[in-house]
N, C-alpha and C positions, 0 to 999 in steps of 0.2 A: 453531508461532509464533503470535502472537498478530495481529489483522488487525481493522481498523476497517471492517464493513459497513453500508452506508447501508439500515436495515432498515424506513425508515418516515419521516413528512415530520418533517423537524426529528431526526430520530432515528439515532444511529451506536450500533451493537452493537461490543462486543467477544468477539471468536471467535477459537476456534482453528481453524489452517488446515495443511497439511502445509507444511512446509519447500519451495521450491522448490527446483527443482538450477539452476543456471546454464546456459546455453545458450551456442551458437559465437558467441563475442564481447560476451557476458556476464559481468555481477557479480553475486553473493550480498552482501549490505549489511545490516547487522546496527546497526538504526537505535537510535539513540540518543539523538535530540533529533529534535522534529518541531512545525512552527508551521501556523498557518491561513494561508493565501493570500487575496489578496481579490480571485482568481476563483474561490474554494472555492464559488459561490452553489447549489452541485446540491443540499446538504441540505436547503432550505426546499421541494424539489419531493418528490412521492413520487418512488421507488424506480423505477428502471427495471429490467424483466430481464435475466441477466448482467451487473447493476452491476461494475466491476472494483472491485477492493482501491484507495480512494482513498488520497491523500497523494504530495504531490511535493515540500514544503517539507520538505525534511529532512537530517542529518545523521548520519553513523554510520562506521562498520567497515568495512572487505573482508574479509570471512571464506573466499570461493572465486571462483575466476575459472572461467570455461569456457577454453574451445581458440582460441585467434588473438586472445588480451587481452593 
């Protein structure tokens, strides 16, 4: 799947990333539409390590549930 990493100041790479699987009380979400937030402000900083996969304005799919969804 395809993944926005914050790889630099001002800078979002696009990478591929393995699939997650879903976890107990989890969703797989197969986005669709996705906007900028205006707390997005992390990209003007450099990179921190184990930056996570950002984006939380978005919309999409359920493609898989995990166990007790």
């Amino acid at each position: 799947m395809k993944t926005a990493i914050h790889t630099g100041k001002k800078e979002i790479t696009i990478k591929e990333s393995p699939v997650p699987r879903p976890g107990d009380g989890e969703y797989l979400v197969k986005i669709k539409a996705c906007a900028i937030c205006g707390s997005d402000t992390w990209w003007a900083d450099e990179p921190k390590p184990n930056s996570p996969v950002h984006g939380h304005e978005s919309a999409g799919v359920i493609e898989k549930a995990g166990s007790n969804t």
